[in-house]
N, C-alpha and C positions, 0 to 999 in steps of 0.2 A: 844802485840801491842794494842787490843783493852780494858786493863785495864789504858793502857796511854792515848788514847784519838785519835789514830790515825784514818782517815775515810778512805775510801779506792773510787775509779772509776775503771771502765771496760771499756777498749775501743779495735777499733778492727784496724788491721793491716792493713785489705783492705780499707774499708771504711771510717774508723777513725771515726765511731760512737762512741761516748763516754757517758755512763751514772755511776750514781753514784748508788756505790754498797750498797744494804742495809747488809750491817754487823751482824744483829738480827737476820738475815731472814737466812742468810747463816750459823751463829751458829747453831739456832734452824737445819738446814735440815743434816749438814754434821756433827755439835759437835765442840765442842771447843777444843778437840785437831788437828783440820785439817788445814794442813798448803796449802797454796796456789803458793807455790813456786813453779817454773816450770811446773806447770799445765795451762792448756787455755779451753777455750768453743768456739761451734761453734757461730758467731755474730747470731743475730735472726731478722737483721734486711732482707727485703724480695730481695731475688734474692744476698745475699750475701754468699761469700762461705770462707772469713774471720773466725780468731780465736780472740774472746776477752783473752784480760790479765789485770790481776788486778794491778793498781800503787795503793799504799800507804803513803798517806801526814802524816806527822809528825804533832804533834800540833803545831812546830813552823812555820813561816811565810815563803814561799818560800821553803820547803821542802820536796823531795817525794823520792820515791824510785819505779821503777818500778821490780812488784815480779812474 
């Protein structure tokens, strides 16, 4: 995905904070073989008790996937 171009966002279930994921940052800490599928984090925003999940945009217009 990320030698196509795809970016990726985090957002959270409860809250629906949503930020955009830096991709470099998360090869660099976990490797580029780690896939993100069915895994979640806890949101970091304060007093929330929310799980972020990763959606994944395709480079074309209007599409994502959420992983």
């Amino acid at each position: 995905m990320l030698d196509h171009g795809w970016s990726f966002t985090i957002h959270c279930s409860s809250c629906r904070l949503g930020l955009v994921a830096d991709h470099q940052k998360i090869v660099r800490k976990k490797g580029r073989d780690w896939s993100p599928w069915g895994k979640s984090a806890p949101c970091p925003a304060i007093g929330c008790l929310g799980r972020m999940r990763l959606r994944a945009y395709a480079p074309a217009p209007n599409e994502f996937i959420d992983i």
